[in-house]
N, C-alpha and C positions, 0 to 999 in steps of 0.2 A: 428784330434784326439781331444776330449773331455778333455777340459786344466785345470779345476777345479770342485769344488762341485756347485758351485753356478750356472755356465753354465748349469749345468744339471736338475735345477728346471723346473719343468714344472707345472706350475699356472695354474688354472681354472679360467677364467673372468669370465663366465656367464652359465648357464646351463637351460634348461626350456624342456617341452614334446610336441610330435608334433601328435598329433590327423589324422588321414587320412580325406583329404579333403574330401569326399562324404562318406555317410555311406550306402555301398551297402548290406556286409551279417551281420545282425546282431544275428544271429546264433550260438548257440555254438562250437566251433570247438574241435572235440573230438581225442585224443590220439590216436594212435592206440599200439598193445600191444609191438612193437619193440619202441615206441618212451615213454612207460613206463617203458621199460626196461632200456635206457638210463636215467632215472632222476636222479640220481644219481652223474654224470658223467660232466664237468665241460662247459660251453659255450664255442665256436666257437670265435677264437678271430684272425682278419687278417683286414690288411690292407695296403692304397697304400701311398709312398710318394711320392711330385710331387716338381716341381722347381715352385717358382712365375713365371708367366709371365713379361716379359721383359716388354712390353705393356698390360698395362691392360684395361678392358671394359672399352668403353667411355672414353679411358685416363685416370681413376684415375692412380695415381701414384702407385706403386707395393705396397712400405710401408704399401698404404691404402687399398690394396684390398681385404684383409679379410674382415676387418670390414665394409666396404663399400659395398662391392658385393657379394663378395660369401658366404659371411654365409646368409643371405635372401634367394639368390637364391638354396641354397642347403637347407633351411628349406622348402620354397616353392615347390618344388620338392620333398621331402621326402614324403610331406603331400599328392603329386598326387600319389607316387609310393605306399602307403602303403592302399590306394585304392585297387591296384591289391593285396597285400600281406599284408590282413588286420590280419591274427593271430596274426603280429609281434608288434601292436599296443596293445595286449590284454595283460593280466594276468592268470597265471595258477590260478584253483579252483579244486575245489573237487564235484563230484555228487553223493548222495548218493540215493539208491534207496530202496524200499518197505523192502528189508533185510538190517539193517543195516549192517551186514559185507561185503556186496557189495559195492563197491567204484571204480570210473572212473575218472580218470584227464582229464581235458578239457579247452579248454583257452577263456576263458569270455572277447567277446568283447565289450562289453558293459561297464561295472564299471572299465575301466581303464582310465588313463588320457593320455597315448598313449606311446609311441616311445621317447627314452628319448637323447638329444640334447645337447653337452655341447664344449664348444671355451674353448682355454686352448692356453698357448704361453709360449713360451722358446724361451734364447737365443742358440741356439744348429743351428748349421746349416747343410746342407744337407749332406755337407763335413764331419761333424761328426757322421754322420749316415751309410755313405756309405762308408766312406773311413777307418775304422778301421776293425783291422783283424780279431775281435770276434761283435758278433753283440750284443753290449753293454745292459746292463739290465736299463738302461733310458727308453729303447723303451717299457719296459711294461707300464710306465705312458701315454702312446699315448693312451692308452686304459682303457674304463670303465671296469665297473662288474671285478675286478682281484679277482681271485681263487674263483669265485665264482660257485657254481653246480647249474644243471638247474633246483632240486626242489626249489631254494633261488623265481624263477620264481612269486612265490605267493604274492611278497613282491617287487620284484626291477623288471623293466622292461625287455621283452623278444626281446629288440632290443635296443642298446644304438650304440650314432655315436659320438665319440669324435675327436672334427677337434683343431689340434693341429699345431698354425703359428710358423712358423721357421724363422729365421731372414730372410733366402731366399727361403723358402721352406714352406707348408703344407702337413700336416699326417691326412689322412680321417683314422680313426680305429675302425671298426662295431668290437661289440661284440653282438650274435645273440646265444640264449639259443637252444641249439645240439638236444633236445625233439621235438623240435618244426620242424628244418630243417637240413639237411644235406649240406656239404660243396657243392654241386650240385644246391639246394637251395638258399645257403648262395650267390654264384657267379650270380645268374641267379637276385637275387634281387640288388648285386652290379651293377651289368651290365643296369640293368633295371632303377635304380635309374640316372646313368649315362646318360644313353638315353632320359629319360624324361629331366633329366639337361639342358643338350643338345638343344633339342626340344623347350624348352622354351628357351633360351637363342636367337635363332633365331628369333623366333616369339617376342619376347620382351614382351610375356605377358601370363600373367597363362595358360596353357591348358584348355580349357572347359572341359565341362563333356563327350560332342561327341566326344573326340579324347582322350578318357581315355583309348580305345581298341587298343592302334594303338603303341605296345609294339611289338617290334621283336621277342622276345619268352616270351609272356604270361605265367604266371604260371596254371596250370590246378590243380584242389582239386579234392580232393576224395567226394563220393555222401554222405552227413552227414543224416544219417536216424535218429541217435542215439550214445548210447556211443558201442564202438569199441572193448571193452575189461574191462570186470568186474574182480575186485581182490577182494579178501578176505580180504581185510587190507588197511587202505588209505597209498597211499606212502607218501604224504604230510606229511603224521603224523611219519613214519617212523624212528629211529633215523639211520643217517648215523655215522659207525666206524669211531672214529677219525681219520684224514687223515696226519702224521708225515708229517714235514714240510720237501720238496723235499730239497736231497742234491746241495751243489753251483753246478752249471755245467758250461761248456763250451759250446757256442754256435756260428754253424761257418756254413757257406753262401759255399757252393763250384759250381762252374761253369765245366758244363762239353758240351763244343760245338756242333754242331751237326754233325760234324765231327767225332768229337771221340765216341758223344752214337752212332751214325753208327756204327763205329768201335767197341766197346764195343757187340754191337746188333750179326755183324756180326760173333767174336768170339765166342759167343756164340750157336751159331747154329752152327757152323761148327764142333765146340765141341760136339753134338750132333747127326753126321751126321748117328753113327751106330744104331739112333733109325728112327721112321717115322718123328718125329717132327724137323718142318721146322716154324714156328711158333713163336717163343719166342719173345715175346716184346721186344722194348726198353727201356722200364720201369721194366718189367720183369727182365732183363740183369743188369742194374743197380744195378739195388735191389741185383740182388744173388753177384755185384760186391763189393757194401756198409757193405755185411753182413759178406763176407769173412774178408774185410778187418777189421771191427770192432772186429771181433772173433778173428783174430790175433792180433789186438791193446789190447785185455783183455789177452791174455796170458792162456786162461782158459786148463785148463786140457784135454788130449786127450777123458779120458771117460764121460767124461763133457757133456751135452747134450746145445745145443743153439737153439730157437728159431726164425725164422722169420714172417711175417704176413702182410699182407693187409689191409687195409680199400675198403675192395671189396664192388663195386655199385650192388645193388640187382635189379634194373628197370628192364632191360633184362635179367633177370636172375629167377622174377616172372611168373605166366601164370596165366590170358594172361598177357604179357609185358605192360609194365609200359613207357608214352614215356617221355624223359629226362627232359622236365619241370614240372612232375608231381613234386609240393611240395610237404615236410616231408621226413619223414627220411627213406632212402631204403640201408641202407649201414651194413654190417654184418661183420666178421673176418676170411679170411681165410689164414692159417696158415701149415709150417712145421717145424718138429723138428728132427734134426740130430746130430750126433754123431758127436761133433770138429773134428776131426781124421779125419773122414770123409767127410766134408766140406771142409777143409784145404789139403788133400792129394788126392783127384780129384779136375778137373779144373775147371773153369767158370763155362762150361754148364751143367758141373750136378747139381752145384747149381741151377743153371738158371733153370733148369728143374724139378727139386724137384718145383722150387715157382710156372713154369706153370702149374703144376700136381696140384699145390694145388688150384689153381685158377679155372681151368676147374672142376676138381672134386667139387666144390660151386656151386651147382645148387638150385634150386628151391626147392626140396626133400628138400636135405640137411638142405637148411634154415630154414623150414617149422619145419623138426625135432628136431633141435633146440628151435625154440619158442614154442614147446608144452613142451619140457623136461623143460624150464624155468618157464612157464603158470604151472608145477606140483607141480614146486620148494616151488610156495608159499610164495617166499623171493623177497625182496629188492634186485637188483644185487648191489657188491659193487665192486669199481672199482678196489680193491686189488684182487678180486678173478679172472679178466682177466687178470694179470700181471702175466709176466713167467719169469722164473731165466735167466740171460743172453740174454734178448730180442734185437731184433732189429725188430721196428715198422715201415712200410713204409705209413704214412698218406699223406692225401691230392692227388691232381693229376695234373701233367704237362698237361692234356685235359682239367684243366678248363679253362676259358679265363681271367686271374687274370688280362690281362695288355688291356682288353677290355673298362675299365672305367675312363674317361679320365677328368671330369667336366670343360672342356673349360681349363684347363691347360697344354693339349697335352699327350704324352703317358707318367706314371709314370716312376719315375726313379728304384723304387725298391719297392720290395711286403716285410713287415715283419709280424712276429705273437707278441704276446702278451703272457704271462706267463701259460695259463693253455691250461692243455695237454701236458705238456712237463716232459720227465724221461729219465735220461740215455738210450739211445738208440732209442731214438726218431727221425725220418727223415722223412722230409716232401720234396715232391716232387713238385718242382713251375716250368712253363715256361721258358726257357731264355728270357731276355729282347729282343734280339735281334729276338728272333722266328726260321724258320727252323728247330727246332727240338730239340734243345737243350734245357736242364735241369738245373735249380738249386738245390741244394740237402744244404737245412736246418739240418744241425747234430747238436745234443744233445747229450753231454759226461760227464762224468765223466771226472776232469782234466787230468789227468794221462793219461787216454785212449785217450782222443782227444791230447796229445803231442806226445804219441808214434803214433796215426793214421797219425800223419803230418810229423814222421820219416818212415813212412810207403814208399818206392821209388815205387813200384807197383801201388799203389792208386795214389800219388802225379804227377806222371809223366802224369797223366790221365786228374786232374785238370788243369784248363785254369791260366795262370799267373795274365790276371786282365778283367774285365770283361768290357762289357759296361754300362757305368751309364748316360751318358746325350745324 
């Protein structure tokens, strides 16, 4: 537990930009018109914590091994990785063309000074991080760009990595601007950066430029002919609504093993047996298990209407399909809305079923009619206009491989985020440490509602009593 104020300083030593070592496209890389429609909307902010190694390379002593080893070698390797994923090196600009009221965002990589790099240290130790029963607001300082939106882009870097020493531990924490990539993205460049780490750490010596291709899952781009999507108005220029600063919440880590999302999975469906659907996720099930329960922890009114939704991947979902390392952003909202009454007085699986209905009914159509009603709108999206009364948000996904990046210090001990994107009813879906199948579920509350969802006996008997951390 976290014993004083001073414990919880976290210092910057040093900070500096990391330019990608070869410059393969010097190309403008152009928006497309969903990843305009996000500017607005805040950066991507996640990251791994790891324990020091007991032994460190070459025997330096643990004490030393940040400064001695791994901050070189994770600069060094940044600068191979960002080779394959050079947008994240550039800067947002504006292109304007023969009309001036036509205007295109596009990320210039050229006039940037790259990918922004900074060491930071607290005495805070692992044990403070992981062993308390709300996930403490220290952990936003592990992370650069705080509350920052992805038009800021023009101005501060669209890739910052703050590695942050713990007396026995390090915090790698990417904050990566949401215009540019999707959480699909965001993982596939953690991972990637990992493996190049990796890669060189054996070799004991830089990659060459011949073995820059030799990436497990290479990112694939879109064919850049030009700009993607012409607006009537620069967004850059745009003023974004004041944004009221988010009320204190509660934020709490829940463990649910793969035992029980089985169990959860299989109630689910069986609750459904008098329709055809046989189907329903495990992540699916969760989600309509998170929403009941939150909708009873608010007490809201029976004719009350509540909200759920997805951060649903659009790659297969486009035509032709889109394959999973394609970077950028492919991710849309699909959603349903029911009557409290209603959610509360049927069981599991019709919630569960109302969120499959809503998943499958996101197709490709759908999307499509979406970005043209938007493309008519003529506006700036602002992010109060996709917030619904009584929401429960299901972001992020237990399919990405969050616990795949390891940089020579073995598997992390625990995934956290950083302050934006987060509102009352906010859950995010992470892997268990452990694997097989089991879920972490990140909640964001309102106080009240996160003490009554923990006198919740339905939900809580669900949760794991303690999880694994090392």
């Amino acid at each position: 537990m976290v014993s004083s104020s001073s414990s919880m300083e976290v210092k910057i030593i040093s900070e500096c930009f990391i330019k990608p070592k070869t410059i393969i496209s010097q190309q403008p890389y152009h928006l497309s018109a969903l990843d305009h429609m996000i500017l607005p909307f805040q950066y991507i902010q996640k990251g791994l914590l790891f324990l020091k190694p007991s032994e460190s390379y070459d025997q330096v002593k643990p004490k030393h091994f940040v400064e001695t080893l791994l901050l070189q070698r994770l600069k060094d390797s940044l600068a191979t990785t960002l080779v394959h994923f050079y947008p994240l090196a550039g800067r947002l600009s504006t292109l304007n063309t023969d009309n001036t009221r036509s205007h295109s965002v596009f990320v210039d990589c050229n006039s940037s000074p790259g990918a922004r790099f900074i060491h930071a240290k607290t005495d805070l130790t692992v044990a403070d991080i992981v062993g308390s029963k709300y996930v403490h607001s220290v952990v936003q300082s592990f992370f650069d760009h705080d509350k920052a939106v992805n038009l800021d882009g023009t101005t501060i870097s669209l890739l910052s990595v703050k590695v942050t020493e713990l007396v026995d531990g390090v915090f790698i924490g990417l904050s990566m601007n949401h215009a540019v990539g999707d959480g699909s993205s965001f993982w596939n460049f953690f991972n990637s950066w990992s493996d190049i780490f990796n890669s060189q750490q054996e070799e004991e010596e830089t990659i060459d430029n011949n073995k820059l291709c030799c990436l497990k899952n290479p990112p694939s781009f879109r064919e850049m002919t030009g700009p993607m999507c012409m607006l009537p108005y620069s967004p850059l220029d745009e003023s974004i609504s004041s944004q009221s600063e988010s009320p204190v919440l509660k934020e709490r880590m829940f463990h649910f093993s793969s035992e029980t999302v089985r169990s959860v999975k299989s109630k689910a469906n069986q609750d459904c047996r008098t329709t055809t659907t046989t189907m329903i996720s495990s992540l699916q099930s969760l989600t309509a298990l998170i929403w009941r329960s939150i909708t009873r922890a608010r007490k809201l009114r029976n004719d009350q209407e509540t909200t759920c939704r997805f951060a649903a991947g659009n790659r297969s979902r486009v035509s032709p399909p889109l394959p999973m390392n394609h970077f950028g952003v492919y991710i849309s909202l699909a959603s349903t809305t029911v009557k409290t009454c209603n959610l509360l007085e049927n069981g599991l699986g019709w919630a569960a079923l109302k969120l499959h209905q809503a998943v499958i009914e996101h197709n490709g159509e759908k999307i499509a009619s979406r970005m043209n009603t938007w493309l008519k709108s003529l506006s700036v999206l602002q992010p109060v206009l996709v917030s619904e009364p009584h929401l429960v948000h299901m972001g992020s996904s237990p399919r990405f491989d969050k616990y795949g990046s390891e940089f020579g210090m073995g598997k992390a001990v625990a995934v956290r985020s950083g302050y934006n994107g987060k509102h009352d009813g906010k859950v995010s879906a992470y892997p268990g440490r452990e694997g097989g199948g089991s879920i972490d579920l990140e909640v964001c509350l309102l106080p009240e509602f996160m003490e009554a969802l923990e006198s919740d006996q339905e939900f809580m008997s669900l949760v794991s009593s303690s999880q694994t951390q090392n």
